[in-house]
Structure formats: C-alpha cells, structure tokens
PDB file of N, CA, C and O in Angstrom:
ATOM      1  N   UNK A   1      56.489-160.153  37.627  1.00  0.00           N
ATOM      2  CA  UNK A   1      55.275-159.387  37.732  1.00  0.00           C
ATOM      3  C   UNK A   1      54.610-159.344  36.358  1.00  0.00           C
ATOM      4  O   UNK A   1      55.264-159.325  35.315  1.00  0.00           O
ATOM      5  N   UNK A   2      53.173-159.327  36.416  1.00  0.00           N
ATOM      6  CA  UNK A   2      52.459-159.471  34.981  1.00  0.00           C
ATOM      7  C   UNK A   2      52.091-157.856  35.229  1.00  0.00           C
ATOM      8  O   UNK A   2      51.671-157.247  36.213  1.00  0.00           O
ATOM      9  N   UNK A   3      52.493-157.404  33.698  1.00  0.00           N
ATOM     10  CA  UNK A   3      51.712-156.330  33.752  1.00  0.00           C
ATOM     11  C   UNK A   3      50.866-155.823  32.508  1.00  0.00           C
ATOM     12  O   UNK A   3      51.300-156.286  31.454  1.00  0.00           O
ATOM     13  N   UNK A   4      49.393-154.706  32.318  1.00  0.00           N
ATOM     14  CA  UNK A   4      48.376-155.216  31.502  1.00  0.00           C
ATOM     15  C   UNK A   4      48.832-153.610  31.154  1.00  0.00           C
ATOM     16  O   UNK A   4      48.999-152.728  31.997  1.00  0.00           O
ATOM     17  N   UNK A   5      48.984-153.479  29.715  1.00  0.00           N
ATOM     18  CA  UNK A   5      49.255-152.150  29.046  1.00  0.00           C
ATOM     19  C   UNK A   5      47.782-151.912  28.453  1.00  0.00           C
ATOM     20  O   UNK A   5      47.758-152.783  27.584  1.00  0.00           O
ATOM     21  N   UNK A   6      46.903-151.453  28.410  1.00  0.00           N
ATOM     22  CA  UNK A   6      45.590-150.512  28.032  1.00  0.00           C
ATOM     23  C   UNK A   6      46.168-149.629  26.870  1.00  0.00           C
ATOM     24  O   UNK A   6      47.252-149.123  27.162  1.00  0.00           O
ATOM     25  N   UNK A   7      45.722-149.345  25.695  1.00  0.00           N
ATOM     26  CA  UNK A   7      46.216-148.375  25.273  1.00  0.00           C
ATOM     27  C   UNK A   7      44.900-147.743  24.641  1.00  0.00           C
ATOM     28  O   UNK A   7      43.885-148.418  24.466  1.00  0.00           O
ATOM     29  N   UNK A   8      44.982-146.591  24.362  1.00  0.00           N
ATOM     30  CA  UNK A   8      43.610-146.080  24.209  1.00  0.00           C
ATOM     31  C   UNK A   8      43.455-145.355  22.991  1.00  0.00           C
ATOM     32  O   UNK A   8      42.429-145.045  22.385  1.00  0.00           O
ATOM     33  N   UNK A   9      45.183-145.045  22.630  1.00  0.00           N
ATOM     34  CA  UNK A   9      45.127-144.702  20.678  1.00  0.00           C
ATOM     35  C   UNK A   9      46.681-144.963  20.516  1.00  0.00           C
ATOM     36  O   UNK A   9      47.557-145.075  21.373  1.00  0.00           O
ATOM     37  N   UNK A  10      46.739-145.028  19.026  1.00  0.00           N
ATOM     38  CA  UNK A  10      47.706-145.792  19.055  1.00  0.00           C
ATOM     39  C   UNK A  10      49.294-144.709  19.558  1.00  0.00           C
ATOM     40  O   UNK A  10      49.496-143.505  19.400  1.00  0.00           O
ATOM     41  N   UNK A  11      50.004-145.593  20.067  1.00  0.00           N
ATOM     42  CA  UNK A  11      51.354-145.085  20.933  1.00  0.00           C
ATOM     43  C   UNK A  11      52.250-143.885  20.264  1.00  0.00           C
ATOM     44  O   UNK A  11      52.610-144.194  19.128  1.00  0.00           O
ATOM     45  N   UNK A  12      52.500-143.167  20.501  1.00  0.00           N
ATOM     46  CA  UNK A  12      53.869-142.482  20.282  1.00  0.00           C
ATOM     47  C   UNK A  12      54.927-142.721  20.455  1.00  0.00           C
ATOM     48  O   UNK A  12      55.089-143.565  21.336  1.00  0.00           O
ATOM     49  N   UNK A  13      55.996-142.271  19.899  1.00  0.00           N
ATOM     50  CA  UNK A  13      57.736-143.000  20.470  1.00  0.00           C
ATOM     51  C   UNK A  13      57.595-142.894  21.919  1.00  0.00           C
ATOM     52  O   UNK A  13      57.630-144.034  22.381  1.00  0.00           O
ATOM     53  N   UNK A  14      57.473-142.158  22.689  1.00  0.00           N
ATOM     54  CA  UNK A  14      57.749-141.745  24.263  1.00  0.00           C
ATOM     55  C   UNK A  14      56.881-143.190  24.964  1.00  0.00           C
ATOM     56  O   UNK A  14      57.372-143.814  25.904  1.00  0.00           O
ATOM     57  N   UNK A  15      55.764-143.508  24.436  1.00  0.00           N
ATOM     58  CA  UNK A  15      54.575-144.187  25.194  1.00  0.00           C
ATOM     59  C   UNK A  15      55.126-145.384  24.925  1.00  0.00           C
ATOM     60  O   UNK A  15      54.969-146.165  25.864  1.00  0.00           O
ATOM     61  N   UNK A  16      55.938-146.007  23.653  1.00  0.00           N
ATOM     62  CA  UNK A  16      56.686-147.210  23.368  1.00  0.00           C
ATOM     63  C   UNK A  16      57.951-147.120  23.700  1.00  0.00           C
ATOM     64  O   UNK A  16      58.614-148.121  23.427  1.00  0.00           O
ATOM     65  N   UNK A  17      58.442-146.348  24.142  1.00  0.00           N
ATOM     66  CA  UNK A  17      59.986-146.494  25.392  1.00  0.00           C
ATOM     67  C   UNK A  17      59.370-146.714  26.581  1.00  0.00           C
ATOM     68  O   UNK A  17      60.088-147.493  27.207  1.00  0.00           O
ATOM     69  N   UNK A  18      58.373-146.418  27.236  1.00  0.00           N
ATOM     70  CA  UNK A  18      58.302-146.541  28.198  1.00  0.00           C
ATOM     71  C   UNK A  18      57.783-147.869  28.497  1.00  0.00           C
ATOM     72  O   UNK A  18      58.124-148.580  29.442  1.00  0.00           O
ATOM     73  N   UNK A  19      56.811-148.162  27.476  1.00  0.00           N
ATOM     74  CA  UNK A  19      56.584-149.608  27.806  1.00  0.00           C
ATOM     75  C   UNK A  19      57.588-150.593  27.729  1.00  0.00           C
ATOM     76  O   UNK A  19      57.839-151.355  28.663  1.00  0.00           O
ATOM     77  N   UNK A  20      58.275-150.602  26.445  1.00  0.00           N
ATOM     78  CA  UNK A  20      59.283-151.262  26.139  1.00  0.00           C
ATOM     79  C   UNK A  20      60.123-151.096  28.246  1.00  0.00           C
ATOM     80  O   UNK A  20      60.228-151.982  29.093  1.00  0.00           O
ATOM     81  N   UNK A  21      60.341-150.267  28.286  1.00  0.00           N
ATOM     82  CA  UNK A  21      61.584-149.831  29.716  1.00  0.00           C
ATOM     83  C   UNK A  21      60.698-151.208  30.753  1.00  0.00           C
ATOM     84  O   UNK A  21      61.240-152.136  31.355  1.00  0.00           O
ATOM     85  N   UNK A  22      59.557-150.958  30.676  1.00  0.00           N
ATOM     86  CA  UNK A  22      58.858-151.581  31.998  1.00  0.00           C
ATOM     87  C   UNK A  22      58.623-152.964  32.129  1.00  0.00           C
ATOM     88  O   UNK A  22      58.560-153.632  33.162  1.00  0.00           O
ATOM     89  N   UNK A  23      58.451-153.449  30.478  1.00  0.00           N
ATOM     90  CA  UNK A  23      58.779-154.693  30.427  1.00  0.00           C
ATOM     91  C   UNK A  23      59.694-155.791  30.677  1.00  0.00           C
ATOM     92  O   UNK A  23      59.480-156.997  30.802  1.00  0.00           O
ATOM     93  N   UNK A  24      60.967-154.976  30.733  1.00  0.00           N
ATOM     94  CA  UNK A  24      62.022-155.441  30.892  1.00  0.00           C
ATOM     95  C   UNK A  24      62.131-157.010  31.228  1.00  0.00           C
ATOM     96  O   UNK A  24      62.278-158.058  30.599  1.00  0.00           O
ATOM     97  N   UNK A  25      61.921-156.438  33.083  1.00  0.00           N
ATOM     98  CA  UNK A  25      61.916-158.063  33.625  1.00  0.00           C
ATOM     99  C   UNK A  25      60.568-158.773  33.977  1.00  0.00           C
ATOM    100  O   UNK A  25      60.252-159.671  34.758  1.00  0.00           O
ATOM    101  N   UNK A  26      59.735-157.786  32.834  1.00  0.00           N
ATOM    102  CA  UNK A  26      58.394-158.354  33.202  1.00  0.00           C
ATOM    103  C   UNK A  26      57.439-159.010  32.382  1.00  0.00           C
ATOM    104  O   UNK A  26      57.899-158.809  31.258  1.00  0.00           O
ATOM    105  N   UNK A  27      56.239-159.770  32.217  1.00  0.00           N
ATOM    106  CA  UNK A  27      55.908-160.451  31.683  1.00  0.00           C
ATOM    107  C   UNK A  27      54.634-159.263  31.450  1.00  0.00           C
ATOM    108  O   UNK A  27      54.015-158.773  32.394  1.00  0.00           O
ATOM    109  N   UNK A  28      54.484-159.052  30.566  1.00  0.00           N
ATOM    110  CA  UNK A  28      53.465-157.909  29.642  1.00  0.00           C
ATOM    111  C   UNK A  28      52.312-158.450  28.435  1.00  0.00           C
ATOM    112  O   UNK A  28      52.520-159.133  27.432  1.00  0.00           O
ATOM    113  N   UNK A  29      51.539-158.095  28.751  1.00  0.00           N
ATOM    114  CA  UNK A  29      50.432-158.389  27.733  1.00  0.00           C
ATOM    115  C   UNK A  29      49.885-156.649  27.212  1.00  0.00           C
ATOM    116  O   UNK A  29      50.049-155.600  27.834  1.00  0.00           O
ATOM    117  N   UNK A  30      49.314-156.836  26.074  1.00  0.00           N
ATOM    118  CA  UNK A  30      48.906-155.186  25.563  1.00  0.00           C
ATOM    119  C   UNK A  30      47.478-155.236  24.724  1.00  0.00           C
ATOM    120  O   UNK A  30      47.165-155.796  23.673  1.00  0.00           O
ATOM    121  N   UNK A  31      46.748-154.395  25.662  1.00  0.00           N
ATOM    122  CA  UNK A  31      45.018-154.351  24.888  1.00  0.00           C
ATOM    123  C   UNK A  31      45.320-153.242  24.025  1.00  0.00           C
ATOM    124  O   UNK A  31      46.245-152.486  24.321  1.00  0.00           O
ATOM    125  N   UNK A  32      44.662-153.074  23.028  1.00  0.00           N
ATOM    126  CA  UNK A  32      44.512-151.805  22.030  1.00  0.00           C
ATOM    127  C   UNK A  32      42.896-151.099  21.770  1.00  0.00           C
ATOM    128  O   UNK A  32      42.138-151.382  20.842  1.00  0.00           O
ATOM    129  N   UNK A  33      42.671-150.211  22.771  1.00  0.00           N
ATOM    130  CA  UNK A  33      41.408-150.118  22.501  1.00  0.00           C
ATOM    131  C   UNK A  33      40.495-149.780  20.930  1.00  0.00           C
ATOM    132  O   UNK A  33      39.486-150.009  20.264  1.00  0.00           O
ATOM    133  N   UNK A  34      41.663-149.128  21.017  1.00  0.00           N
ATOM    134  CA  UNK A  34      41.325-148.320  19.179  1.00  0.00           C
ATOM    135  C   UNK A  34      41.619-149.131  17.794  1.00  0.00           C
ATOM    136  O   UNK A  34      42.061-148.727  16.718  1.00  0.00           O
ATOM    137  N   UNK A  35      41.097-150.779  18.343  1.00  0.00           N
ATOM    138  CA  UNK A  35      41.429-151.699  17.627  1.00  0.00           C
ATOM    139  C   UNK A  35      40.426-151.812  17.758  1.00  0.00           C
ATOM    140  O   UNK A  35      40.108-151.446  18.889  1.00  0.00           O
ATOM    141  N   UNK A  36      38.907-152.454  16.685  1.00  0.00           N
ATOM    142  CA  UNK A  36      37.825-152.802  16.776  1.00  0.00           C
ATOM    143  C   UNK A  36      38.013-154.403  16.246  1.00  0.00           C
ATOM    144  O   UNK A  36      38.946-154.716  15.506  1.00  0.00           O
ATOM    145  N   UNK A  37      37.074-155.303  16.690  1.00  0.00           N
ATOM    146  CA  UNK A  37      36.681-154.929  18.122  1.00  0.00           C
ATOM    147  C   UNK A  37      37.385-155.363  19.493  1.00  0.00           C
ATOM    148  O   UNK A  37      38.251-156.187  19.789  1.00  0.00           O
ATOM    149  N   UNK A  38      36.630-154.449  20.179  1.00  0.00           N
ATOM    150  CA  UNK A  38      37.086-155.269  21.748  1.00  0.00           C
ATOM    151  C   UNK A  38      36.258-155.645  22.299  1.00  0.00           C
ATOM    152  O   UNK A  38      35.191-155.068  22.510  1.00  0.00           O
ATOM    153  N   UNK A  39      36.684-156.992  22.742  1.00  0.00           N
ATOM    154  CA  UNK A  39      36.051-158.157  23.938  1.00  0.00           C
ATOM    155  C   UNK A  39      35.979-158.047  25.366  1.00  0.00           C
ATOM    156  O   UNK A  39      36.680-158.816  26.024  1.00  0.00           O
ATOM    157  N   UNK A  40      35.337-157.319  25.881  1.00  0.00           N
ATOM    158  CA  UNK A  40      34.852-155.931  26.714  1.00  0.00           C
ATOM    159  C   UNK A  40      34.886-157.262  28.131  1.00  0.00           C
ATOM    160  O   UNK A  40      35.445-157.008  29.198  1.00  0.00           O
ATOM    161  N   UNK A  41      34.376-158.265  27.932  1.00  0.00           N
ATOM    162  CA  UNK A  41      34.666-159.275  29.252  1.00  0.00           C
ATOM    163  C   UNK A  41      36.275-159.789  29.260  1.00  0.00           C
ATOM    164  O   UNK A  41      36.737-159.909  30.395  1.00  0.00           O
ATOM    165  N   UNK A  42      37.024-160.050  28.347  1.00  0.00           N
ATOM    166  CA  UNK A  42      38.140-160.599  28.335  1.00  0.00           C
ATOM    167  C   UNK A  42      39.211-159.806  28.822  1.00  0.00           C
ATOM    168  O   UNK A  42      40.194-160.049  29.522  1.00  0.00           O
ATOM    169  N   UNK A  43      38.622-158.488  28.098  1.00  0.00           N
ATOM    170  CA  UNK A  43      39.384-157.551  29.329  1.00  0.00           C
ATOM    171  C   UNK A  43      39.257-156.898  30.624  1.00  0.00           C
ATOM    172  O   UNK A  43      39.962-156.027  31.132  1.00  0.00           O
ATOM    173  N   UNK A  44      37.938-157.653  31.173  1.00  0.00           N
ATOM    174  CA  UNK A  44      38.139-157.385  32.670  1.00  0.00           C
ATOM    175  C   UNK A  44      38.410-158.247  33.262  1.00  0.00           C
ATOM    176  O   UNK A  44      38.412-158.074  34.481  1.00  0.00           O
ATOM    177  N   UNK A  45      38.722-159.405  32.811  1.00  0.00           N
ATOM    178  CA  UNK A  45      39.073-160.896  32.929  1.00  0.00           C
ATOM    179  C   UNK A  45      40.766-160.715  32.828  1.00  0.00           C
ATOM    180  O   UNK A  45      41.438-161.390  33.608  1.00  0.00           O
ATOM    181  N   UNK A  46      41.376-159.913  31.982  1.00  0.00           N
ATOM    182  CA  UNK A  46      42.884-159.598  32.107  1.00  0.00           C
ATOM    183  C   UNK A  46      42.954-158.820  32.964  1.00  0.00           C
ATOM    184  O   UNK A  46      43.750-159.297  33.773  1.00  0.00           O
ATOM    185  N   UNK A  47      42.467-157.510  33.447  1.00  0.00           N
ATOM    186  CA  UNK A  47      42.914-156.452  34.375  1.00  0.00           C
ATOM    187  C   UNK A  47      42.709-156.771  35.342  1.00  0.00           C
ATOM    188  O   UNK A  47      43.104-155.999  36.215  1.00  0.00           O
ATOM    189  N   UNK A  48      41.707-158.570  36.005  1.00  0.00           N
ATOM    190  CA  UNK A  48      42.094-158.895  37.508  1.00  0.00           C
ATOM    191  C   UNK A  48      43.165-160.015  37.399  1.00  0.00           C
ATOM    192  O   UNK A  48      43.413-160.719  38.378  1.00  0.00           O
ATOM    193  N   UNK A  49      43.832-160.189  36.151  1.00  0.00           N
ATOM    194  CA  UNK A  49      45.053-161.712  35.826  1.00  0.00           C
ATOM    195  C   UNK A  49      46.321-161.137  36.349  1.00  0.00           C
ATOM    196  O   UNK A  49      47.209-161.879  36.769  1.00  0.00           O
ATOM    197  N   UNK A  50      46.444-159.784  36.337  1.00  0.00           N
ATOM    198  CA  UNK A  50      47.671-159.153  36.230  1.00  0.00           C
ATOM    199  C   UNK A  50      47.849-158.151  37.772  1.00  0.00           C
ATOM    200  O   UNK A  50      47.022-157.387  38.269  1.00  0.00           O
ATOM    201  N   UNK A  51      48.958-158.435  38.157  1.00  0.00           N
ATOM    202  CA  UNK A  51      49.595-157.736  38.724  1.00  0.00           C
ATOM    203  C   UNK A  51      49.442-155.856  39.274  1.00  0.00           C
ATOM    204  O   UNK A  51      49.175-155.229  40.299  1.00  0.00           O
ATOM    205  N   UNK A  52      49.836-155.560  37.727  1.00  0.00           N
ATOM    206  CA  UNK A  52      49.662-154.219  37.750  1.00  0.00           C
ATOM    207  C   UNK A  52      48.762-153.796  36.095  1.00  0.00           C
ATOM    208  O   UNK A  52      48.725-154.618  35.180  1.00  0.00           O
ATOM    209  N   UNK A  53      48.232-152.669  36.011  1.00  0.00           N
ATOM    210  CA  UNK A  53      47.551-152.438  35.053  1.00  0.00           C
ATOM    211  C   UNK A  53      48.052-150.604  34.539  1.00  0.00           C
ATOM    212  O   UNK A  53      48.416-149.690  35.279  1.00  0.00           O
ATOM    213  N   UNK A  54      47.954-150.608  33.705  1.00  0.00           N
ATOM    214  CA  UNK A  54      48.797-149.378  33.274  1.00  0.00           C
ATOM    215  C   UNK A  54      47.904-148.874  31.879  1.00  0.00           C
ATOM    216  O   UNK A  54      48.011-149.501  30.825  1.00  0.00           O
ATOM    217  N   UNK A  55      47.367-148.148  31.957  1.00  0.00           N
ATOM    218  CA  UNK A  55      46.598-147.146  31.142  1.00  0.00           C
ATOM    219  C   UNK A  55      46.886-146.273  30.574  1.00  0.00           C
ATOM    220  O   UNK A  55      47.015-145.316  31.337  1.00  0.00           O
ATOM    221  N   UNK A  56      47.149-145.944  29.221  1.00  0.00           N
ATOM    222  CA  UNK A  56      47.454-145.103  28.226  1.00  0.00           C
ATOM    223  C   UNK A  56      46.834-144.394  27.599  1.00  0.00           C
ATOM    224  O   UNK A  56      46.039-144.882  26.796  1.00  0.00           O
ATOM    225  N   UNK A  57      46.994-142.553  27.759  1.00  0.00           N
ATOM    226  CA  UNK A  57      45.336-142.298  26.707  1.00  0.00           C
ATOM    227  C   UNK A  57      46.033-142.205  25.231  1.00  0.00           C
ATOM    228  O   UNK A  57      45.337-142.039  24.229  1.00  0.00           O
TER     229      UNK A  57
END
C-alpha cells in the first residue's frame, strides 16, 4: 500500500512514531507543508498516486 504523509508543521516525537509504525510494510512518501515552497499541483497529483493519504496538523 502507498501511503501520502501531509504534514502541516514540523512533527513531534508522537507524530514520528506513528509514521515511522505505519510505514512499516508500506511504501510512504512525505509532503512538508511548512517547507517553502510547495508545488501545489504535484501534490494533488500525489494524493490521487496513493492509496491512502494521512494528514498531520
């Protein structure tokens, strides 16, 4: 399963165990919104590539 991590500031320990946990047997890619800049088509171009999509505030 592909799955698309969103993150919307940067992670806390809890928010990076959990991703880390989910990745496991899965194939994961990770946007950083609060990274300038973002490529606002490429990522709606990933969130229909993937499987599941998982959003972080």
């Amino acid at each position: 399963m592909n799955i698309l991590h969103i993150l919307r500031s940067e992670p806390d320990e809890t928010v990076e165990k959990f991703t880390v946990s989910m990745n496991m047997d899965n194939t994961a890619s990770v946007v950083m919104l609060y990274e300038d800049p973002v490529d606002w088509p490429a990522l709606v171009d990933k969130i229909f590539e993937n499987d599941k999509v998982i959003c972080w505030w």
